[in-house]
DRENDO-1510 file (C-alpha; in Angstrom, 1 decimal, always signed):
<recs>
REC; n; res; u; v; w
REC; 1; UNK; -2.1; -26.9; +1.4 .
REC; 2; UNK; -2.7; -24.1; -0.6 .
REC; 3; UNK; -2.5; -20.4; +0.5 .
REC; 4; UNK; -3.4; -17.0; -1.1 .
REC; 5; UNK; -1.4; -14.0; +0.9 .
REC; 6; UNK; -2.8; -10.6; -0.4 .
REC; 7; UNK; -2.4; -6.9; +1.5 .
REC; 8; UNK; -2.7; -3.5; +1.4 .
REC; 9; UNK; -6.1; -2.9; -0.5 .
REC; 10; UNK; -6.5; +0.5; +0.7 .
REC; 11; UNK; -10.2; +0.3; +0.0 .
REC; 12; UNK; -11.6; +3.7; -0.6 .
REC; 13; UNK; -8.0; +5.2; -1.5 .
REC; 14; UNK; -8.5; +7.8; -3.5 .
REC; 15; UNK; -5.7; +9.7; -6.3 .
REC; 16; UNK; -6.2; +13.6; -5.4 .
REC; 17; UNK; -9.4; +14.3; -7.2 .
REC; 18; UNK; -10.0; +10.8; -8.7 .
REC; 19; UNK; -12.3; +8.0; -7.1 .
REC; 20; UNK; -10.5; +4.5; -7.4 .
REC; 21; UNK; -13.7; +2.4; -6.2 .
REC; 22; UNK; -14.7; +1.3; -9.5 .
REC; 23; UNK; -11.0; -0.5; -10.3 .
REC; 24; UNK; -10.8; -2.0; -6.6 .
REC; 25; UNK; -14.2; -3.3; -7.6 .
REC; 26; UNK; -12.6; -5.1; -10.6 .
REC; 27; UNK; -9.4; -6.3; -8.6 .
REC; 28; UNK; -11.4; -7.5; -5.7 .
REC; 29; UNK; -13.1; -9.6; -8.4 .
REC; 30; UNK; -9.9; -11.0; -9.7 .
REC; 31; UNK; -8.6; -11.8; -6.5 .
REC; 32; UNK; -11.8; -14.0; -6.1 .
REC; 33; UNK; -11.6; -15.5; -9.2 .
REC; 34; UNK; -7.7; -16.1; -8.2 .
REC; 35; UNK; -8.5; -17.7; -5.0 .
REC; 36; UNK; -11.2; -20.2; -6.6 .
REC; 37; UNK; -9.2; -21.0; -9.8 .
REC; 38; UNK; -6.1; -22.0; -7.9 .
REC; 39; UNK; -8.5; -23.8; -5.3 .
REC; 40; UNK; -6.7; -22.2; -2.6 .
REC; 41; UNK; -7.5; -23.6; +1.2 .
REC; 42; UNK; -6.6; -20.5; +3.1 .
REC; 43; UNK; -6.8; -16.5; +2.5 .
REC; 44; UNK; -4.3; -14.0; +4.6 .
REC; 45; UNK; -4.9; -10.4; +4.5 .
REC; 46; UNK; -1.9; -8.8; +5.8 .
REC; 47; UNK; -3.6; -5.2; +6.6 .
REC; 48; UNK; -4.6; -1.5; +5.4 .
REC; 49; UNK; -7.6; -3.2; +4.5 .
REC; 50; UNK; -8.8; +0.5; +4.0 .
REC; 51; UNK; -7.4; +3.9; +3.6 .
REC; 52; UNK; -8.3; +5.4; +6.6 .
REC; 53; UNK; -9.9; +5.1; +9.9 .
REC; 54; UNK; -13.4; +6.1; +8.9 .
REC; 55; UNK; -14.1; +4.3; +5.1 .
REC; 56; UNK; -17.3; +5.7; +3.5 .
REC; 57; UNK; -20.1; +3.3; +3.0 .
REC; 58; UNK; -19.3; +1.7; -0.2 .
REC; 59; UNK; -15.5; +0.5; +0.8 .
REC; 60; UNK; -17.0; -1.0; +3.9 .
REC; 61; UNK; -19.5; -2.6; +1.6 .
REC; 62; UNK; -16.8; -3.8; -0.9 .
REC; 63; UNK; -14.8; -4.9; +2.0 .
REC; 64; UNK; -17.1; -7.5; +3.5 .
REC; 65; UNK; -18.6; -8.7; -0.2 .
REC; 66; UNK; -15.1; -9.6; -1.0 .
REC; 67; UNK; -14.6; -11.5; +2.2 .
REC; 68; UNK; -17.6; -13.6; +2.3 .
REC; 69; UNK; -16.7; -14.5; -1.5 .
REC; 70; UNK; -13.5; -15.4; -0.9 .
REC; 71; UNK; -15.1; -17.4; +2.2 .
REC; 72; UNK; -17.1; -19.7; -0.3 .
REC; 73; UNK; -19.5; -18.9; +2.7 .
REC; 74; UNK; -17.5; -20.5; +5.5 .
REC; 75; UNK; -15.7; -23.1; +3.3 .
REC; 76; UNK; -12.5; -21.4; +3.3 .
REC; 77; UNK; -11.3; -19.9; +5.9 .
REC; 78; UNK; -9.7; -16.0; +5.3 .
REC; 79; UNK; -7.8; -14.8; +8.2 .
REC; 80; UNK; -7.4; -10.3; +7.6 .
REC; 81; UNK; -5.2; -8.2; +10.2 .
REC; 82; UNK; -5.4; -4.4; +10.2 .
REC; 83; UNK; -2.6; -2.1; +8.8 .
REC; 84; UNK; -1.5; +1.3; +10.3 .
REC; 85; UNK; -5.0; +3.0; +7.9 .
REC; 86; UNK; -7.1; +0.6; +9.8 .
REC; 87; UNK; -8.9; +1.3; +12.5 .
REC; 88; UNK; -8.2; -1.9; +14.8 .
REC; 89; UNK; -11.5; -1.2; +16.4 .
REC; 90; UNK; -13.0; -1.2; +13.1 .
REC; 91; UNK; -11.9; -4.1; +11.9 .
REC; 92; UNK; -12.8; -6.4; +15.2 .
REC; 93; UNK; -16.2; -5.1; +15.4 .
REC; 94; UNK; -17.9; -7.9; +12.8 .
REC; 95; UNK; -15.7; -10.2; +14.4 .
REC; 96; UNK; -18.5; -12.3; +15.9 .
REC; 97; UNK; -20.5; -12.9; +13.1 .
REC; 98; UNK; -17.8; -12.9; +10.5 .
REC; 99; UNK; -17.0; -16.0; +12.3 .
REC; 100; UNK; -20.0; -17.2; +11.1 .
REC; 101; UNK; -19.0; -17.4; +7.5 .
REC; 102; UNK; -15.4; -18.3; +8.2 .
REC; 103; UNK; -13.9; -14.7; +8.1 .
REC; 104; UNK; -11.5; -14.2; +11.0 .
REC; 105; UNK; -10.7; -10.2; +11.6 .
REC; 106; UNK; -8.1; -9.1; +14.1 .
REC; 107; UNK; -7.4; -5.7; +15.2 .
REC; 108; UNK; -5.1; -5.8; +17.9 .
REC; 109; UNK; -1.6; -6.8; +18.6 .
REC; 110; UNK; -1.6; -10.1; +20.9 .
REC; 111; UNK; -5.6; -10.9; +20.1 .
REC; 112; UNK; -6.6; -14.3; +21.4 .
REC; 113; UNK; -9.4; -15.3; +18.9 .
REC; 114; UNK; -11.9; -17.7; +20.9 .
REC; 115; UNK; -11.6; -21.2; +19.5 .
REC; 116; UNK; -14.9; -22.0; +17.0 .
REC; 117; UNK; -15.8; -25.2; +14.6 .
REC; 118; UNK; -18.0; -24.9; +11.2 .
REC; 119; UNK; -19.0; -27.5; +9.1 .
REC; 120; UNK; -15.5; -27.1; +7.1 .
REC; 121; UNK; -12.3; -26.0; +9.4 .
REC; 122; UNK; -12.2; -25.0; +13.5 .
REC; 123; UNK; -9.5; -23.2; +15.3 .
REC; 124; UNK; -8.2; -26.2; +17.2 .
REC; 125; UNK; -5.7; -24.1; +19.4 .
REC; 126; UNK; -5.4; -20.4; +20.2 .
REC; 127; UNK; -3.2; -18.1; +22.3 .
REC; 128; UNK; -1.9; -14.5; +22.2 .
REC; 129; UNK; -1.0; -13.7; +18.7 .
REC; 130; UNK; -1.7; -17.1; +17.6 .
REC; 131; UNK; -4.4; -19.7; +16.0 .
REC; 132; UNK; -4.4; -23.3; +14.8 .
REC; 133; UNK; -6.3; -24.1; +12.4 .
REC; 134; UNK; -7.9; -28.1; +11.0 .
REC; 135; UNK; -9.4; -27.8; +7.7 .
REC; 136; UNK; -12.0; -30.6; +7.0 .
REC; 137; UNK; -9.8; -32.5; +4.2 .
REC; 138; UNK; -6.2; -32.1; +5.2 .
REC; 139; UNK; -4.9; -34.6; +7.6 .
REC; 140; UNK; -2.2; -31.8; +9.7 .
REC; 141; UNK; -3.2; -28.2; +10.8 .
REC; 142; UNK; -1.9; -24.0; +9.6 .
REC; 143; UNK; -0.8; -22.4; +12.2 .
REC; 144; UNK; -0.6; -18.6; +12.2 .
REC; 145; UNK; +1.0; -16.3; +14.0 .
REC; 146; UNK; -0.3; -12.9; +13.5 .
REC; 147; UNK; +0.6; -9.7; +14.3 .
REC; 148; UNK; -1.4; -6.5; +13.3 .
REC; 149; UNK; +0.4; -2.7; +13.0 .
REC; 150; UNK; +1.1; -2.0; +16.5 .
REC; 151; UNK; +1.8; +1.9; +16.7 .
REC; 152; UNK; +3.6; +3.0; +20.1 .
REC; 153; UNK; +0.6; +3.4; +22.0 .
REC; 154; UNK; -0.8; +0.0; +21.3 .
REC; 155; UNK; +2.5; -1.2; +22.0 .
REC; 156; UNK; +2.8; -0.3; +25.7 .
REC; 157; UNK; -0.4; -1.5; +25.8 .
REC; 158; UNK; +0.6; -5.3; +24.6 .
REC; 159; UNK; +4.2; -5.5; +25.3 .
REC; 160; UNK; +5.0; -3.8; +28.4 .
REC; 161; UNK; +6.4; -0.2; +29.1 .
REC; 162; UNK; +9.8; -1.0; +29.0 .
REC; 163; UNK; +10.9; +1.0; +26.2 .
REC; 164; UNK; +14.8; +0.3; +26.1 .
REC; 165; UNK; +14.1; -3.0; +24.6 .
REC; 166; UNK; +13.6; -2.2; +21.1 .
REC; 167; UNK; +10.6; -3.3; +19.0 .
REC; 168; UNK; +12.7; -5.6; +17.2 .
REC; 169; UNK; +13.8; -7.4; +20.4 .
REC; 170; UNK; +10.1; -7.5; +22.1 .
REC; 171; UNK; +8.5; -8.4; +18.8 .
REC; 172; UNK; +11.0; -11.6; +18.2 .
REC; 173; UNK; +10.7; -12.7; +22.1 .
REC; 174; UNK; +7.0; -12.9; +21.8 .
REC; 175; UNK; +7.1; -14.9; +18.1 .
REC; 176; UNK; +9.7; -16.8; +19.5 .
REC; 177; UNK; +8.1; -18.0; +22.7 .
REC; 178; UNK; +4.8; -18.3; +20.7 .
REC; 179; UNK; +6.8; -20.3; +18.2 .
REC; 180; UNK; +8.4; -22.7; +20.4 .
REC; 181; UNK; +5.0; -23.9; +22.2 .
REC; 182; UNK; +2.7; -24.2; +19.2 .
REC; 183; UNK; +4.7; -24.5; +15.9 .
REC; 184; UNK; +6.4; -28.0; +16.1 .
REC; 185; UNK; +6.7; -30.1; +12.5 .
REC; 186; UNK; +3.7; -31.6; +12.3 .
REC; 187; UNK; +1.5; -28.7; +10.5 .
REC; 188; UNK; +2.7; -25.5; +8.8 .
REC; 189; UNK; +4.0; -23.0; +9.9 .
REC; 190; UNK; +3.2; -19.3; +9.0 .
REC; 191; UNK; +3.9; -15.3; +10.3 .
REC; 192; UNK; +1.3; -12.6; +8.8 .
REC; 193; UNK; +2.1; -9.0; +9.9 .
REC; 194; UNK; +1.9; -5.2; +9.2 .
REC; 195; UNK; +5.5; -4.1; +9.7 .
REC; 196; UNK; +8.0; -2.4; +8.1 .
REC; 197; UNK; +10.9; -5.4; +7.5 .
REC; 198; UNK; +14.0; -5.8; +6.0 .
REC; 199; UNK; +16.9; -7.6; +6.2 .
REC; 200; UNK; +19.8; -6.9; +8.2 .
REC; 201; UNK; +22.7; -5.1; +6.4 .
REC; 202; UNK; +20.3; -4.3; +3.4 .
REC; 203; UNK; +19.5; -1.1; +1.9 .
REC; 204; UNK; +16.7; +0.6; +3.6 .
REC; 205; UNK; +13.6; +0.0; +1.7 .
REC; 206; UNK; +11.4; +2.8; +0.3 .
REC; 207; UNK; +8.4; +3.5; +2.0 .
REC; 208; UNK; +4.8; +4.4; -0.8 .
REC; 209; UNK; +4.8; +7.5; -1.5 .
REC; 210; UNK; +1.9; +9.3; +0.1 .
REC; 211; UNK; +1.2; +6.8; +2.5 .
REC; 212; UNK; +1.6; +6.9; +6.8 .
REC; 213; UNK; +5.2; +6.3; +7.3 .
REC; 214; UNK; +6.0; +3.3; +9.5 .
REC; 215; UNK; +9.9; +3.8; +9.4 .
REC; 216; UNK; +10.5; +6.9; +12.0 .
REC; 217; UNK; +14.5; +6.3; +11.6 .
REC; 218; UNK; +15.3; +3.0; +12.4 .
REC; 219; UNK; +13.6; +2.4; +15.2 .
REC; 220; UNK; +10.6; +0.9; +13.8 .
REC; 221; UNK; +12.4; -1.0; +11.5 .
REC; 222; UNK; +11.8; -4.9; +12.2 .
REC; 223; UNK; +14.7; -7.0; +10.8 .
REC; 224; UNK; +14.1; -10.5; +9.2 .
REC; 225; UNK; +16.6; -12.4; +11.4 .
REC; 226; UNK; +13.7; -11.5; +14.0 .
REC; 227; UNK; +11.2; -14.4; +12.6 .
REC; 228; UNK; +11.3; -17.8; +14.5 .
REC; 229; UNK; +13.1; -20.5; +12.7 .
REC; 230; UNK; +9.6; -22.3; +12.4 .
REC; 231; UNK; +8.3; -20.1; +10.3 .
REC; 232; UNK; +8.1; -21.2; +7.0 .
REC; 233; UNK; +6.6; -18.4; +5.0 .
REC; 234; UNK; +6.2; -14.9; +6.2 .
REC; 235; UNK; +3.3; -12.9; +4.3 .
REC; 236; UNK; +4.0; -9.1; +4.8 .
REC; 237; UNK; +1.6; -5.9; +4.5 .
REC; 238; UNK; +2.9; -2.1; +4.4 .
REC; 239; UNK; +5.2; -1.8; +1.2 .
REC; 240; UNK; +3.4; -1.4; -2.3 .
REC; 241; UNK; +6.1; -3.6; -4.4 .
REC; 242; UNK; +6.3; -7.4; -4.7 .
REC; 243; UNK; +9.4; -8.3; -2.8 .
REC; 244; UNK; +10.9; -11.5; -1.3 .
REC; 245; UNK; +13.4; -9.9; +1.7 .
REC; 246; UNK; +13.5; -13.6; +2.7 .
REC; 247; UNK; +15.4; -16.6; +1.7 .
REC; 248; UNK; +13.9; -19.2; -1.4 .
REC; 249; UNK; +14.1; -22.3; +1.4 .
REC; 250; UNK; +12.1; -19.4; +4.0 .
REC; 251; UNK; +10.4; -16.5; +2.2 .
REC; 252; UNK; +9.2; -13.3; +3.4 .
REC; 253; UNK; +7.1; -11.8; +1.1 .
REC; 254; UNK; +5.8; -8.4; +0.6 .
REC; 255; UNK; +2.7; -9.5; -1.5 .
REC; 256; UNK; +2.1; -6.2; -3.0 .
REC; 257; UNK; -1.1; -3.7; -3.2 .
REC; 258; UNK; -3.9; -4.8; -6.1 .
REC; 259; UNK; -3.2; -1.3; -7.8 .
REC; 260; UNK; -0.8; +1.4; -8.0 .
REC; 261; UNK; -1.8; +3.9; -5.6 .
REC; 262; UNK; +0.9; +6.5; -5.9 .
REC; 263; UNK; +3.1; +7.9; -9.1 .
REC; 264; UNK; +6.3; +6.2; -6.9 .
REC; 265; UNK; +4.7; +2.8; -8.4 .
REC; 266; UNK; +3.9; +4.0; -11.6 .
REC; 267; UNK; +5.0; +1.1; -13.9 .
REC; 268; UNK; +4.5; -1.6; -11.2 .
REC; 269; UNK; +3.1; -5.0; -12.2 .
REC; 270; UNK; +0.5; -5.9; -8.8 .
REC; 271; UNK; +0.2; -9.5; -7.7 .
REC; 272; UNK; -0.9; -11.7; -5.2 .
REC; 273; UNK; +1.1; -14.5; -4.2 .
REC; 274; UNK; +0.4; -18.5; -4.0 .
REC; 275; UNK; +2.1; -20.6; -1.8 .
REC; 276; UNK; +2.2; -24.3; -1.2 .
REC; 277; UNK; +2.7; -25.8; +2.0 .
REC; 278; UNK; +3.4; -29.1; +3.7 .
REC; 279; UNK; +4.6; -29.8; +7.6 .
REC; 280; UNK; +8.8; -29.7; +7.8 .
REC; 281; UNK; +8.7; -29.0; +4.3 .
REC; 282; UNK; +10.9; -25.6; +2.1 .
REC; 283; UNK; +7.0; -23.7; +0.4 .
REC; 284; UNK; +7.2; -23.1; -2.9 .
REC; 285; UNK; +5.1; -19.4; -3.8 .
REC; 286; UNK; +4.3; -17.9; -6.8 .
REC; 287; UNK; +3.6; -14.6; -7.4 .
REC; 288; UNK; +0.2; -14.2; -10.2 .
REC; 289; UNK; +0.0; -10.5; -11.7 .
REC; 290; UNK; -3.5; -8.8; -11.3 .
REC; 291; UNK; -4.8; -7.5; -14.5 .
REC; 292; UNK; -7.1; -5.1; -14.0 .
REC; 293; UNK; -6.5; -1.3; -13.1 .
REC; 294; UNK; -5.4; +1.9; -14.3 .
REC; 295; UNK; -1.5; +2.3; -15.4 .
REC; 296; UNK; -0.3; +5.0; -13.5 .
REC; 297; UNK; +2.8; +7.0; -15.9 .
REC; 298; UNK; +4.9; +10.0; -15.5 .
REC; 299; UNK; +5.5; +11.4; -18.8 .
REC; 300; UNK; +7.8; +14.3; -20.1 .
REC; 301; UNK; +7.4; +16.9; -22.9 .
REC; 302; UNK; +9.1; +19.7; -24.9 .
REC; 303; UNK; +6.1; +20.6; -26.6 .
REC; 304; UNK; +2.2; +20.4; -26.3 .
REC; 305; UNK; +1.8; +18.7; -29.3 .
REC; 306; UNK; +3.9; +16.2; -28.8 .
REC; 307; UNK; +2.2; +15.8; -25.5 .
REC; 308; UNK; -1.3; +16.0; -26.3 .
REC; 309; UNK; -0.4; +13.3; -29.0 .
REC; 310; UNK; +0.7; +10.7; -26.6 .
REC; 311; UNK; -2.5; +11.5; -24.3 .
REC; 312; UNK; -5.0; +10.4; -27.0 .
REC; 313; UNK; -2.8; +7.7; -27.5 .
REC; 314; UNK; -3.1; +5.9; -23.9 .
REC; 315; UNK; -6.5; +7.5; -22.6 .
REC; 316; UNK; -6.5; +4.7; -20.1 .
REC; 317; UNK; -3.7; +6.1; -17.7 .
REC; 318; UNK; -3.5; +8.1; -14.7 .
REC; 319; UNK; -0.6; +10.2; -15.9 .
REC; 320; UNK; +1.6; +13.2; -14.0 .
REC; 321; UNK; +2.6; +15.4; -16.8 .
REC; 322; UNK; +5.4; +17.5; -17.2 .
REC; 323; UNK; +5.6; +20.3; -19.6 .
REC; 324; UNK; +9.1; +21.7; -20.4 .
REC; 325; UNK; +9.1; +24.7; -22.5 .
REC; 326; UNK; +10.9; +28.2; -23.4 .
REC; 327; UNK; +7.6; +30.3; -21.6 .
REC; 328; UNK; +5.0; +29.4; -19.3 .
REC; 329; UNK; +2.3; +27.1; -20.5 .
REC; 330; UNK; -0.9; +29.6; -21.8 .
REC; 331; UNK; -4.5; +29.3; -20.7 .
REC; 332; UNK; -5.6; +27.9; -24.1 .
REC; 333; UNK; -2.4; +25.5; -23.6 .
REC; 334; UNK; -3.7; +24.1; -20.4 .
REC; 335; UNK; -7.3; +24.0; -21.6 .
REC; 336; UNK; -6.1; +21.6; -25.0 .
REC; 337; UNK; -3.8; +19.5; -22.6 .
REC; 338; UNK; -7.0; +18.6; -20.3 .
REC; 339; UNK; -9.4; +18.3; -23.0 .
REC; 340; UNK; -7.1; +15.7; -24.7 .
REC; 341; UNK; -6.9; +13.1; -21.8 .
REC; 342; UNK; -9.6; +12.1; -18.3 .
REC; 343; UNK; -7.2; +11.3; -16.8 .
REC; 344; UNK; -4.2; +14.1; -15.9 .
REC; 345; UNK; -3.4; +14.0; -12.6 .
REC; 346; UNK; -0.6; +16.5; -12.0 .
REC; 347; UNK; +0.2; +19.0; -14.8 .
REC; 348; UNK; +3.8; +20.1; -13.9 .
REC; 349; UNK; +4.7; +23.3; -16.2 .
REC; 350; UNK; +8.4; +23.7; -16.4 .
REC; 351; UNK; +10.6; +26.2; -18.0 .
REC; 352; UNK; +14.0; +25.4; -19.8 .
REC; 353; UNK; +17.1; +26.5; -17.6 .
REC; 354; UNK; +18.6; +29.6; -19.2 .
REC; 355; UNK; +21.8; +30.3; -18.5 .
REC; 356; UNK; +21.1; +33.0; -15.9 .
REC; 357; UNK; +23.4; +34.8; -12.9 .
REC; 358; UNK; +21.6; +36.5; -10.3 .
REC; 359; UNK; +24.1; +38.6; -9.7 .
REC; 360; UNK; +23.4; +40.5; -12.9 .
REC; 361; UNK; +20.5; +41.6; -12.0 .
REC; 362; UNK; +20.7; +44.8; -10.8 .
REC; 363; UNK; +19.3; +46.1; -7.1 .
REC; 364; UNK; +15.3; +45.9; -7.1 .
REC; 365; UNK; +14.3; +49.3; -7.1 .
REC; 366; UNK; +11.5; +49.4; -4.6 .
REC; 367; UNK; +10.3; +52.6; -5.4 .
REC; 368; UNK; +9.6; +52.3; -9.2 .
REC; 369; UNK; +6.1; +51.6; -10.4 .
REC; 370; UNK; +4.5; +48.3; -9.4 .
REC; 371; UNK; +4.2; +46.6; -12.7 .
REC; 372; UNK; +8.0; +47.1; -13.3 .
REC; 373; UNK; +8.7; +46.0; -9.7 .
REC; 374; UNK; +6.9; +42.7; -10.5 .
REC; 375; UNK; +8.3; +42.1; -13.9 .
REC; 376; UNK; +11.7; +42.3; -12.3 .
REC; 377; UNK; +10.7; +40.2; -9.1 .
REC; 378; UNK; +9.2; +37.4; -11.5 .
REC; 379; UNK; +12.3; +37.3; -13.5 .
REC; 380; UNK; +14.4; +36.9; -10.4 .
REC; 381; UNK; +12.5; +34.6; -9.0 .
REC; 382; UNK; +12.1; +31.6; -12.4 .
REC; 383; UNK; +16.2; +32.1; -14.1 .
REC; 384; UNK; +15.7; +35.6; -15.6 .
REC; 385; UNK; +12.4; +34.2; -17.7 .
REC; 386; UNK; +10.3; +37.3; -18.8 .
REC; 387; UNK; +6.9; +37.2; -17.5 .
REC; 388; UNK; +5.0; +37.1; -20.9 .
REC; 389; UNK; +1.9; +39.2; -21.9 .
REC; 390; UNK; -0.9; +37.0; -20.1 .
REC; 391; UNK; +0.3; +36.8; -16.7 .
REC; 392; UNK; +1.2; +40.6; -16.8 .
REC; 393; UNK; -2.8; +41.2; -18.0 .
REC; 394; UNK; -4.0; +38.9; -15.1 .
REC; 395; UNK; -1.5; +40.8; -12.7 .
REC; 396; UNK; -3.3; +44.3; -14.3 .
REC; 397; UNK; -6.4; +42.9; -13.1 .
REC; 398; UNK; -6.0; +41.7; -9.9 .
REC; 399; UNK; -4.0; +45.4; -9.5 .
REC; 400; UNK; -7.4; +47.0; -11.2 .
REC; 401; UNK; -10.5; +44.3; -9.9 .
</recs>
């Protein structure tokens, strides 16, 4: 059996000022062409299927074209969980007739999906957290346990208000218990989630920049040792990077987002990862890099020639650009910087450390005329750099409107 494991789409996402629809356009495409190229069985979507709670009109849009694609209209069956940008409620409402053309959404921590049969696959067995699946022209069954970002509330909710047992501890009872009833040898065995995870002992991993923390401390951290001994592959949403935090023999895989969403990942390669899967059997996965997208780079410069250069060079970047030079960047600087590239996100001015002790300044003299008293309050406040001619005019001005 063949499975595709894909998260964190972030449909809708945007990069401060700049819409990223028309590249998740192209990299939804590729995941389809992915999924049918490989002849995959079975689609997990391990959350933030959007970017927030209320996606405009066009995400939704992209959202369910993608899923009914990847569906081959209720061949394949394609099982998506929310993240903690989804909106749980959201995401269950087309539930009902998703079913229809084998799309399976689920919200909510400990969701019992009614059991169904197309012409293709049927959900055999179901419980809390849990679904077997028969697909048409294999001769054993997938079963998933699934578990959707559950933030404190929703956990109370699901797992009981006994909060000195520790996430970790609840969360590996319930997959364990689940585990034990449903997941003998005779089909495979598989855990999707939206959690933060790592291994025991291990470094803590880093979190997307920009994105809704999971990680408050440690005590939302979920640790690997935590998935039944069943399961044998884990697909993971929440962190950006392709990662195995498992074991070759018992993988648990961060799958990765389709594009670089944040200047943290600039340089990452995206994939999606492949796995293949027989009853009592070590998977085998690998990981296929998406193609399409904007490179996201942060660049450095002593000069704006040197800068501007490298801009026309690689117009098709998201870049975060900083400028270090001996005086502030000029208005005629800025404008030739921008006109040389669509694509500058950040424009960082810096200026060269001087060698510069506070101490010599001498005592602001508060009663001295105001232009003085802001030259020397500039200059104390940026290493003893002189405030140059243009920025003392626009002070003038805003002095004199």
């Amino acid at each position: 059996m063949k499975i595709l494991h894909t998260a964190d789409w972030h449909l809708g996402k945007r990069l401060d000022r700049f819409s990223r629809l028309e590249e998740q356009v192209l990299v939804m495409n590729e995941i389809v062409e992915i999924a049918d190229t490989q002849d995959v069985d079975v689609v997990l979507i391990a959350g933030d299927l959007f970017d927030n709670f209320n996606p405009g009109v066009e995400a939704v849009e992209l959202f369910y074209k993608t899923l009914k694609r990847l569906s081959l209209n209720g061949k394949r069956p394609v099982i998506a969980i929310s993240g903690n940008h989804d909106s749980p409620n959201l995401i269950n409402a087309p539930d009902p007739l998703a079913r229809e053309c084998g799309i399976i959404l689920i919200g909510h921590p400990k969701t019992k999906i009614a059991p169904f049969e197309l012409e293709y696959f049927k959900i055999s067995n179901s419980a809390e957290g849990f679904i077997e699946l028969e697909l048409k022209n294999h001769k054993f069954p997938i079963r998933i346990l699934h578990t959707p970002f559950a933030n404190e509330v929703r956990l109370k909710e699901y797992f009981g208000e006994n909060k000195e047992e520790k996430l970790n501890q609840v969360l590996a009872e319930s997959w364990s218990k689940t585990a034990n009833e449903f997941g003998d040898q005779n089909g495979v065995n598989i855990l999707v989630a939206h959690l933060y995870m790592n291994k025991r002992g291990a470094p803590l991993l880093e979190e997307p920049e920009g994105e809704k923390p999971i990680k408050i401390g440690n005590a939302d951290l979920i640790y690997s040792d935590s998935i039944p001994p069943q399961i044998q592959y884990t697909a993971l949403g929440h962190l950006h990077g392709f990662q195995n935090i498992g074991t070759t023999e018992k993988p648990v895989v961060y799958a990765s987002s389709p594009l670089c969403y944040s200047f943290s990942e600039a340089g990452q390669t995206k994939y999606v990862s492949i796995i293949e899967a027989e009853p009592n059997q070590p998977v085998t996965f690998e990981k296929i890099a998406i193609q399409n997208g904007r490179c996201l780079t942060r660049k450095s410069f002593d000069s704006v020639e040197t800068s501007v250069q490298w801009l026309r060079e690689y117009p098709n970047t998201f870049v975060e650009l900083t400028i270090e030079s001996e005086t502030f960047l000029k208005a005629d600087e800025r404008k030739q910087i921008y006109q040389s590239h669509s694509g500058i996100v950040h424009l960082i001015p810096k200026v060269k450390n001087q060698e510069f002790n506070e101490n010599q300044l001498q005592d602001i003299n508060l009663n001295q005329d105001i232009q003085v008293l802001f030259k020397d309050f500039f200059k104390s406040k940026n290493g003893g750099q002189e405030a140059n001619d243009e920025l003392i005019h626009l002070f003038k001005e805003i002095l004199n409107p």
